[in-house]
KOLTORRO-569479 format. One line per 4 residues: number of its first residue (from 1); their letters; for each residue x, y, z of C-alpha. Coordinates in nm, 2 decimals. Layout:
<rs>
NUM> A> X Y Z ~ ... $
</rs>
This chain:
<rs>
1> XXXX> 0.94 -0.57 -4.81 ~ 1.06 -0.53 -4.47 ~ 1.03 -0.87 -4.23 ~ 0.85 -0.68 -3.93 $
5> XXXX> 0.92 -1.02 -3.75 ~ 1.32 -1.01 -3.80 ~ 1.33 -0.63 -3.70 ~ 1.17 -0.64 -3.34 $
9> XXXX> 1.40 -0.93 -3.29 ~ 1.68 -0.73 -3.40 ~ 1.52 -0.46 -3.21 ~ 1.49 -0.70 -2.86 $
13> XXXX> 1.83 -0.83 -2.86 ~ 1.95 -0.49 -2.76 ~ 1.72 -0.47 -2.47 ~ 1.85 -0.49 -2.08 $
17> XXXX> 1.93 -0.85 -2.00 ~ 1.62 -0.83 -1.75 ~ 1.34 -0.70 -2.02 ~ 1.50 -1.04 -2.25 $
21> XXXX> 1.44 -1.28 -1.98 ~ 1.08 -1.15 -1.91 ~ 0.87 -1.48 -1.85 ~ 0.70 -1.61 -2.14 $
25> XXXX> 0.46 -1.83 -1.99 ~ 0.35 -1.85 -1.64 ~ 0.56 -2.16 -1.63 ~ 0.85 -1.91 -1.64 $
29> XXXX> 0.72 -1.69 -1.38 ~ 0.92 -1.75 -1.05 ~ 0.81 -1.61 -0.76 ~ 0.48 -1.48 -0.57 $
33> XXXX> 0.34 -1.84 -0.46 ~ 0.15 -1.70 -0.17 ~ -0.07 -1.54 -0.46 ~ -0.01 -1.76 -0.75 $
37> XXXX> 0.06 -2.09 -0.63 ~ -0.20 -2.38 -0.70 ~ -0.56 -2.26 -0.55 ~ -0.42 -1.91 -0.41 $
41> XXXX> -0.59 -1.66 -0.52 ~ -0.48 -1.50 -0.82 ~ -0.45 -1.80 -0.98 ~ -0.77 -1.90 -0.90 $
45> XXXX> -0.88 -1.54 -1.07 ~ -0.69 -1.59 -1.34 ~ -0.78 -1.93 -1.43 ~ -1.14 -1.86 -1.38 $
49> XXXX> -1.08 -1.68 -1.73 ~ -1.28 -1.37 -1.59 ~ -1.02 -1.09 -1.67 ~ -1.06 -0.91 -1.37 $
53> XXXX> -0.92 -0.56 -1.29 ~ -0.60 -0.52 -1.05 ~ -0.33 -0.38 -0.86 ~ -0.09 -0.50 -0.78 $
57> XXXX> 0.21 -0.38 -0.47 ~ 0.54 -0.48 -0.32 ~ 0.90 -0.39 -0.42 ~ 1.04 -0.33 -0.74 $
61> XXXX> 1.17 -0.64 -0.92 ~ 0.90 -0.91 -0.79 ~ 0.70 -0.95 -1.11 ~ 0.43 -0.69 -1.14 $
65> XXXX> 0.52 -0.60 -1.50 ~ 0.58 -0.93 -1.62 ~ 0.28 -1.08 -1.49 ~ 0.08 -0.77 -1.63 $
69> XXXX> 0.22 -0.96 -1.98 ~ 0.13 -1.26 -1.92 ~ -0.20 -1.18 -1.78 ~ -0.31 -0.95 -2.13 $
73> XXXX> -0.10 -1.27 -2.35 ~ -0.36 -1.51 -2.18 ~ -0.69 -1.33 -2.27 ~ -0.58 -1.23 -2.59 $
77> XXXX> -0.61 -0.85 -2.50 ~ -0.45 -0.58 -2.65 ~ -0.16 -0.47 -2.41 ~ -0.14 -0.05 -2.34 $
81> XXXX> 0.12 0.06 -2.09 ~ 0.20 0.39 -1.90 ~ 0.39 0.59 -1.65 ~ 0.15 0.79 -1.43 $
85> XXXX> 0.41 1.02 -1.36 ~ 0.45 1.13 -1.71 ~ 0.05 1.08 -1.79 ~ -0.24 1.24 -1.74 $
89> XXXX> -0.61 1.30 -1.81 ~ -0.53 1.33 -2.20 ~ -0.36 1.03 -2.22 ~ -0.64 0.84 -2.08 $
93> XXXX> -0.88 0.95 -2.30 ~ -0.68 0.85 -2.57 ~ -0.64 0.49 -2.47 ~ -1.00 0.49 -2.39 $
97> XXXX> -1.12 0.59 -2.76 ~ -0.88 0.37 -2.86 ~ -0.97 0.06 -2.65 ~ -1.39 0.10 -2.78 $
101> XXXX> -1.30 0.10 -3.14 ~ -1.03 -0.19 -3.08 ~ -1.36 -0.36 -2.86 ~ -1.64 -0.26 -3.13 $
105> XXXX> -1.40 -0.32 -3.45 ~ -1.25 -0.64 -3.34 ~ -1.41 -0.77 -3.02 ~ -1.09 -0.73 -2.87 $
109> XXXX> -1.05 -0.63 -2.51 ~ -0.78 -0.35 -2.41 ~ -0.55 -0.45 -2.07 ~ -0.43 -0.09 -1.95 $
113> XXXX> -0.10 -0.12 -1.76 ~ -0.04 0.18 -1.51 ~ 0.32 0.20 -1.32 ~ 0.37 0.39 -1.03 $
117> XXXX> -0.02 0.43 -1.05 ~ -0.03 0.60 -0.63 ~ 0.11 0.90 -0.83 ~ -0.21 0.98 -0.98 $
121> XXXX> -0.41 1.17 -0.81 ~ -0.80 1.15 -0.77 ~ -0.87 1.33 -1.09 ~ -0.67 1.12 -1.26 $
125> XXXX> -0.80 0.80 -1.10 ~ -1.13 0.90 -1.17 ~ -1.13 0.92 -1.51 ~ -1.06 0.59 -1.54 $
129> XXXX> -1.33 0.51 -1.34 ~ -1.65 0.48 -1.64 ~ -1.42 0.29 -1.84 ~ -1.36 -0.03 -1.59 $
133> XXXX> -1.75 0.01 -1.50 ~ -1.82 -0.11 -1.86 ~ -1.53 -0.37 -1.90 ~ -1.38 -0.18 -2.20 $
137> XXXX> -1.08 -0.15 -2.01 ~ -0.89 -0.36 -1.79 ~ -0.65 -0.17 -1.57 ~ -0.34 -0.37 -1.39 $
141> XXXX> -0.20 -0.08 -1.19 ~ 0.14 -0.14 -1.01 ~ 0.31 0.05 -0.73 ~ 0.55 0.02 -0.49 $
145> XXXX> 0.33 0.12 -0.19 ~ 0.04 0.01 -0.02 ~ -0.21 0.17 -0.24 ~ -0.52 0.17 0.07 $
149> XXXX> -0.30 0.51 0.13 ~ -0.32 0.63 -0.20 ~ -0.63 0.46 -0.43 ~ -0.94 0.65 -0.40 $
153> XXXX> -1.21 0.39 -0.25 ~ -1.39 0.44 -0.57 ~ -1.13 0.32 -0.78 ~ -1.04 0.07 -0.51 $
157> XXXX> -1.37 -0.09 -0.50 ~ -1.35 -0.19 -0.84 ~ -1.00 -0.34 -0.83 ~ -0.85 -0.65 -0.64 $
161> XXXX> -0.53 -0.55 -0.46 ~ -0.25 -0.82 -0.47 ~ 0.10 -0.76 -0.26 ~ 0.38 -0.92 -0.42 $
165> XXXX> 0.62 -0.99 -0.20 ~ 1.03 -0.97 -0.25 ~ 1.21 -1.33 -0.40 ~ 1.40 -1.53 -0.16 $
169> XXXX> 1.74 -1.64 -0.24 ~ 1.65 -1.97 -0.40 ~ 1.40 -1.82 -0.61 ~ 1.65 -1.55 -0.71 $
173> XXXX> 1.94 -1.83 -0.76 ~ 1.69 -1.98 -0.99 ~ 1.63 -1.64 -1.18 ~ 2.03 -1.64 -1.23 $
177> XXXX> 2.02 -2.01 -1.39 ~ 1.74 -1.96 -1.63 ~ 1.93 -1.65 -1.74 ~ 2.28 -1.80 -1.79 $
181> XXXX> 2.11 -2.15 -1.96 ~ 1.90 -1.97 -2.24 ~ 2.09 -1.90 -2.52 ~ 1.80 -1.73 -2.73 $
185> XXXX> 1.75 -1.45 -2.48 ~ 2.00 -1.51 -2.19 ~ 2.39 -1.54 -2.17 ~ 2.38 -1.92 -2.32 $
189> XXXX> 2.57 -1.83 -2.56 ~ 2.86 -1.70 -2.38 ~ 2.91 -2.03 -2.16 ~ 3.00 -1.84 -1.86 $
193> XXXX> 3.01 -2.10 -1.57 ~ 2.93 -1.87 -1.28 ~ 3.04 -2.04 -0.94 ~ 2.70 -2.17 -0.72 $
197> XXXX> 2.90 -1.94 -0.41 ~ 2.89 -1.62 -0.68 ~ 2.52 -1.70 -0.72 ~ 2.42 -1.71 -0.42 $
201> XXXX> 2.63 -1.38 -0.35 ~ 2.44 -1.22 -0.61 ~ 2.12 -1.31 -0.51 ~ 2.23 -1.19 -0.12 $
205> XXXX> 2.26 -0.90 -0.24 ~ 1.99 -0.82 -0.46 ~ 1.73 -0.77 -0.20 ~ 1.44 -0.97 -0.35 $
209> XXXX> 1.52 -0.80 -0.67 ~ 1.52 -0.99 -0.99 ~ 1.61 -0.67 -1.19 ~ 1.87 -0.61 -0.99 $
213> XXXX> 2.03 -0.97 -1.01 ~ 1.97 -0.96 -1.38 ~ 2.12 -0.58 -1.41 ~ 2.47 -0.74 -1.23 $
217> XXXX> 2.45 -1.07 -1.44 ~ 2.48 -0.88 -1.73 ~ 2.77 -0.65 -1.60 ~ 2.96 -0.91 -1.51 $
221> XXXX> 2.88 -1.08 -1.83 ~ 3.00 -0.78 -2.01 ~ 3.34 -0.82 -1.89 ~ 3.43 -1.14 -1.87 $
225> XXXX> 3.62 -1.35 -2.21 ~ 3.39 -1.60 -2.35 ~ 3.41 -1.92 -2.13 ~ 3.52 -1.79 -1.83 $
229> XXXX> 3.45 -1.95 -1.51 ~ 3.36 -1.67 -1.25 ~ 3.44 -1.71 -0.86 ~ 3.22 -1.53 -0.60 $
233> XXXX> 3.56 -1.26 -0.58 ~ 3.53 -1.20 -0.92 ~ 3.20 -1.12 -0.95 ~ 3.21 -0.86 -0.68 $
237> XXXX> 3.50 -0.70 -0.80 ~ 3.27 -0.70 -1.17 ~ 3.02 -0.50 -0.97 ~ 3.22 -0.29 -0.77 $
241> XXXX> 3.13 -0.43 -0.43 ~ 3.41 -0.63 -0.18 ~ 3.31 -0.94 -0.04 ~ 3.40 -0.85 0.35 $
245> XXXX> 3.48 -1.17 0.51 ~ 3.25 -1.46 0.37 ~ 3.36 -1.76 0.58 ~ 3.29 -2.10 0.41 $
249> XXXX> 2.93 -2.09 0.53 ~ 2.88 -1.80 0.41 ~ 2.73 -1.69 0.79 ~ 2.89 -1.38 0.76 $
253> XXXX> 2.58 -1.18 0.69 ~ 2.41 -1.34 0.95 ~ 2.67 -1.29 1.21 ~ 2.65 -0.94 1.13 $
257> XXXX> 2.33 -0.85 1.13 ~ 2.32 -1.08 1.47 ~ 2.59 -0.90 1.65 ~ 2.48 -0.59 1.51 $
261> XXXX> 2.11 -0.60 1.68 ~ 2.26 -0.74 2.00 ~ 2.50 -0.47 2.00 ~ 2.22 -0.23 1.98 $
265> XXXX> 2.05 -0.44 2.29 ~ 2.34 -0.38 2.50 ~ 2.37 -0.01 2.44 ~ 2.75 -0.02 2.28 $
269> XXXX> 2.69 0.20 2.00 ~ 3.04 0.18 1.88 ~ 3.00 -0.18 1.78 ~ 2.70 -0.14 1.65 $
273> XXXX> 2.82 0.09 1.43 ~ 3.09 -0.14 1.33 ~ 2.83 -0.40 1.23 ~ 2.64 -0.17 1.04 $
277> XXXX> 2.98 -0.07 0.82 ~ 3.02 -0.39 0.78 ~ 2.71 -0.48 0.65 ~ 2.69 -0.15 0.43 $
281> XXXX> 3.02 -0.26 0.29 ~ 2.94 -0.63 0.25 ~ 2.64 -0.55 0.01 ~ 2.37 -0.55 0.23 $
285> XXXX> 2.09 -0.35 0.14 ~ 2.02 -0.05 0.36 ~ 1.65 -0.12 0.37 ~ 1.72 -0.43 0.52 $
289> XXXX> 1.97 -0.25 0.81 ~ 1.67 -0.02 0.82 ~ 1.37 -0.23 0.88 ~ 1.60 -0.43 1.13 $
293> XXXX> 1.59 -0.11 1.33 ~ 1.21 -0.07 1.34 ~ 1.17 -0.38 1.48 ~ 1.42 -0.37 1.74 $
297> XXXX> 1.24 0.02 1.85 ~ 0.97 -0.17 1.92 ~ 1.08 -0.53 2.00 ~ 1.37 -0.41 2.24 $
301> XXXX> 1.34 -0.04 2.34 ~ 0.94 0.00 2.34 ~ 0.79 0.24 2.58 ~ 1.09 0.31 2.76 $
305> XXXX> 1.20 0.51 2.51 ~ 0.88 0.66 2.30 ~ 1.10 0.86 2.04 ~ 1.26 0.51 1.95 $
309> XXXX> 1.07 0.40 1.70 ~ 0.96 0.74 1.53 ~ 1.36 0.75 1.52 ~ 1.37 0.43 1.41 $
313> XXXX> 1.09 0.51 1.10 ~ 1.20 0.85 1.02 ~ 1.57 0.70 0.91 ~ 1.36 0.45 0.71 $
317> XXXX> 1.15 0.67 0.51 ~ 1.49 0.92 0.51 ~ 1.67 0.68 0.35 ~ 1.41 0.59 0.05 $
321> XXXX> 1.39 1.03 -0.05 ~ 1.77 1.09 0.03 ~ 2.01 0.71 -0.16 ~ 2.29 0.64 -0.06 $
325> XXXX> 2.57 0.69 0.01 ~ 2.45 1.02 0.23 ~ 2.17 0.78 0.40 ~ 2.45 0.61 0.54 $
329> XXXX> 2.47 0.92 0.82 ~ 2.11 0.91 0.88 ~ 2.10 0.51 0.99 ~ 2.42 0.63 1.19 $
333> XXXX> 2.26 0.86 1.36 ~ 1.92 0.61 1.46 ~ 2.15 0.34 1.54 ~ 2.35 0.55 1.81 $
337> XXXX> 1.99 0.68 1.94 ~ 1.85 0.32 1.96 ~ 2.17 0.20 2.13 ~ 2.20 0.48 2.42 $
341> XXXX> 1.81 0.43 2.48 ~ 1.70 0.28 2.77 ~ 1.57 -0.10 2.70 ~ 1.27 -0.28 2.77 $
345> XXXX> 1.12 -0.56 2.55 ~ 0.77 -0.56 2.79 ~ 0.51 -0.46 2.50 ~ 0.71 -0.77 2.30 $
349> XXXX> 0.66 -1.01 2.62 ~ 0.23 -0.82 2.61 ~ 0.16 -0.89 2.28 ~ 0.32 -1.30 2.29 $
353> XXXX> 0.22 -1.36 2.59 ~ -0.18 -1.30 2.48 ~ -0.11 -1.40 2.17 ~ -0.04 -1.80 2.37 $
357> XXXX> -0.34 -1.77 2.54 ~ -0.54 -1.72 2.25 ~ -0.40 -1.99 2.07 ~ -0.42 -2.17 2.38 $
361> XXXX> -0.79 -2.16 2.40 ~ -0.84 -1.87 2.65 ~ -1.12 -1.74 2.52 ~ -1.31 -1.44 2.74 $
365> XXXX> -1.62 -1.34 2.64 ~ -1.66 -0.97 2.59 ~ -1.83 -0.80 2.88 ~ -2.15 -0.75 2.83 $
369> XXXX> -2.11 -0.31 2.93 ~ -1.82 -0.33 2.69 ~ -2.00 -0.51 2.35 ~ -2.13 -0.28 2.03 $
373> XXXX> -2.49 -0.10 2.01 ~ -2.45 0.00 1.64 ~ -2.68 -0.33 1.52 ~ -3.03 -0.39 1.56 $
377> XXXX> -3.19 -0.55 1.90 ~ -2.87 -0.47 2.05 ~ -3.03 -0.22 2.30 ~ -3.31 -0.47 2.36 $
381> XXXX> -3.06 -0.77 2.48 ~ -2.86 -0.52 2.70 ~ -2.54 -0.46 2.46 ~ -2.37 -0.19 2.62 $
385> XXXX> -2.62 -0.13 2.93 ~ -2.37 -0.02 3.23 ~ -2.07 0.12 3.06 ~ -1.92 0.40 3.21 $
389> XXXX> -1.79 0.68 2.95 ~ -1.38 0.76 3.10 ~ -1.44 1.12 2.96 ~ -1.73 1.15 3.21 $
393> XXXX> -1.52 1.10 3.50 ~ -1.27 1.32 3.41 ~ -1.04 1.08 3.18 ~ -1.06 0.76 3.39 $
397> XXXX> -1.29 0.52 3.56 ~ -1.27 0.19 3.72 ~ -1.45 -0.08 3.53 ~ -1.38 -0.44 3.42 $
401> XXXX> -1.30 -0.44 3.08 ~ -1.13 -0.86 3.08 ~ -1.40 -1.10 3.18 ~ -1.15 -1.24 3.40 $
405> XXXX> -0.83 -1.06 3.45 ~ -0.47 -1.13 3.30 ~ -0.13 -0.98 3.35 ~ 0.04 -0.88 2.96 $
409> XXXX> 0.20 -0.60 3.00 ~ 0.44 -0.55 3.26 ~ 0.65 -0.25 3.23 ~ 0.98 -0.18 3.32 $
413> XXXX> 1.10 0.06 3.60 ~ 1.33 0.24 3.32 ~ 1.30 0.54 3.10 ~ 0.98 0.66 2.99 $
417> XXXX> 0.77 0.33 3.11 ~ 0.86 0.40 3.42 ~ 0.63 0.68 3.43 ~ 0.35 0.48 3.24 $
421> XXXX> 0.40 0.21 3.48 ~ 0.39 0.45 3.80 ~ 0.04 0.62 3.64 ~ -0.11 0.26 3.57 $
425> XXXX> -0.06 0.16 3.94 ~ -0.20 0.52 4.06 ~ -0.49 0.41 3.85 ~ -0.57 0.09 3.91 $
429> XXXX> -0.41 0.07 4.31 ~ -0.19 -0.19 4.14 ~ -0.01 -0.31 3.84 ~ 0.05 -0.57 3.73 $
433> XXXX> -0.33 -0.69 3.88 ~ -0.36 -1.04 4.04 ~ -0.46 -1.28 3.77 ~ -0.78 -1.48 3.84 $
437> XX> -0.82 -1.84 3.83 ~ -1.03 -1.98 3.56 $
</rs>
């Protein structure tokens, strides 16, 4: 007779270092403690013992998969998985028959794993729909995008959505340890001493991605003698990137990233350039350059140069359809734009300066002209009584709309807000307006 037992573990030992070192227990699982930390609140679902249905969003390599595991392990329910880019309809059926015999036969629930579930579309999503009504299936659906974009709110309303959110370095630096101490399904056995400085490399570079730290532990692993003792070098040259000069800090990424945004502040597009190469070359991730960018459209350039950020966001979602190495020309090219635009951080200064008063206790009450009549008795205490509609007096009309008034936004004489700030002051007689005293 054939041990079953001794042939899957045959079978596992050739799977990719990062399937092996999937967590068994939620012990294991590292990561995601602003949802799963003591009293947050998946944990508190999931100790509640009321297998709930979910999805789950955020990058690739934070956990969704493995947690799905642990999750169907914990309630004793069967696990089904698929890709709903090579599913459909059919497919769900099947599971579904399958999932009420497993429930009538055996009492057994059925925990329906879905990756990449924004690709189905609302057919699809429906059909799953009578099946999590009755609690004969439990779906944990996984994507990497926001899924209020792409979930129907039917489906939606019968789901919890839970954003995982990419590892830091220490949680990916523990990742690398767990993997290099077990010897039943990690590298134990080939007592590689991997230097703390190549660690921390790895994990710099892996961009919140515990696949992707895994994938290079085992490259590295696959060409190095039994025993060896790896430096950070060596374990770049394993994966094919350079280590462009790491001082003993190890502030080098910082630097650049910091010289590279306040290149882009000070309009030198050749430097920043040079940053970016150097990050690009160092093993940053290009996502990170890119998000970078989106912030500083907004944070440095704003309304003096309106194209800025849809610049800024159209390199971002470039890169994610076109890879790299040919993204490289497209954050080029948004980097250069954002440089030569004019600069001018006032929505930044707006939106922290009311942000302190908030915080501060400056509390205005709503006018009264300004407050909702969508509720009942609003008409009859006045809600709304007085307001003047802007369209009725042909796009604009003076009114109060601060209980008392405050100065945020203060726009620059440069670029595009120059114009906005030349119409607000037509407007209003004068902007900014003279703050009164509380």
């Amino acid at each position: 007779m054939v041990n079953e037992n001794l042939f899957e573990k045959n079978l596992e030992e050739h799977f990719p270092l990062a399937r092996r070192m999937r967590p068994r227990s939620f012990e294991e699982f590292i990561g995601q403690k602003q949802v799963l930390g003591k009293g947050k609140p998946l944990e508190r679902l999931i100790s509640s013992g009321h297998l709930a249905s979910l999805i789950l969003f955020g990058p690739p390599g934070t956990g969704k998969t493995a947690l799905s595991h642990l999750i169907a392990e914990s309630y004793s329910a069967e696990f089904s998985a698929m890709n709903a880019v090579t599913s459909g309809v059919s497919d769900i059926r099947k599971i579904s028959e399958e999932a009420k015999e497993r429930l009538m036969l055996h009492g057994k629930k059925t925990l329906l794993f879905i990756d990449e579930i924004h690709r189905f579309n609302k057919a699809q999503q429906d059909a799953l729909l009578p099946d999590i009504e009755n609690g004969r299936l439990i779906l944990i659906g996984a994507t990497t995008h926001n899924p209020s974009a792409y979930v129907t709110s039917a489906l939606a309303s019968r789901t919890h959505f839970f954003e995982f959110l990419p590892l830091n370095e220490e949680e990916l630096f523990a990742v690398a340890c767990m993997a290099l101490k077990d010897s039943d399904r990690g590298l134990g056995r080939l007592k590689l001493e991997i230097e703390e400085t190549a660690l921390k490399f790895l994990a710099n570079i892996s961009d919140g991605d515990a696949r992707r730290l895994l994938n290079m532990l085992e490259l590295i692993a696959a060409s190095a003698p039994l025993g060896s003792k790896i430096s950070r070098d060596e374990a770049a040259k394993s994966i094919g990137r350079k280590v462009i000069l790491h001082d003993k800090d190890e502030d080098a990424h910082y630097d650049c990233a910091s010289a590279f945004i306040k290149s882009l502040r000070g309009s030198d597009p050749d430097a920043a350039i040079y940053y970016m190469a150097r990050m690009i070359e160092g093993g940053d991730d290009p996502r990170f350059i890119a998000r970078r960018m989106m912030i500083f459209a907004s944070e440095d350039i704003g309304n003096a140069d309106v194209k800025a950020l849809l610049v800024a966001t159209s390199a971002s979602q470039a890169l994610e359809l076109v890879g790299m190495p040919e993204a490289r020309i497209i954050l080029a090219q948004a980097a250069t734009y954002l440089a030569s635009a004019p600069k001018s951080n006032a929505s930044y200064e707006a939106i922290d300066s009311a942000l302190n008063d908030v915080r501060n206790g400056k509390l205005l009450d709503v006018p009264n002209h300004l407050r909702g009549t969508g509720y009942r008795d609003a008409e009859k205490f006045g809600r709304g009584e007085g307001y003047k509609y802007p369209h009725s007096h042909g796009g604009f009309v003076k009114q109060k709309y601060l209980a008392e008034d405050r100065s945020y936004y203060l726009p620059k004489e440069i670029g595009d807000e120059k114009r906005l700030f030349e119409r607000l002051k037509a407007l209003w007689g004068e902007w900014p307006r003279k703050e009164e005293k509380s």
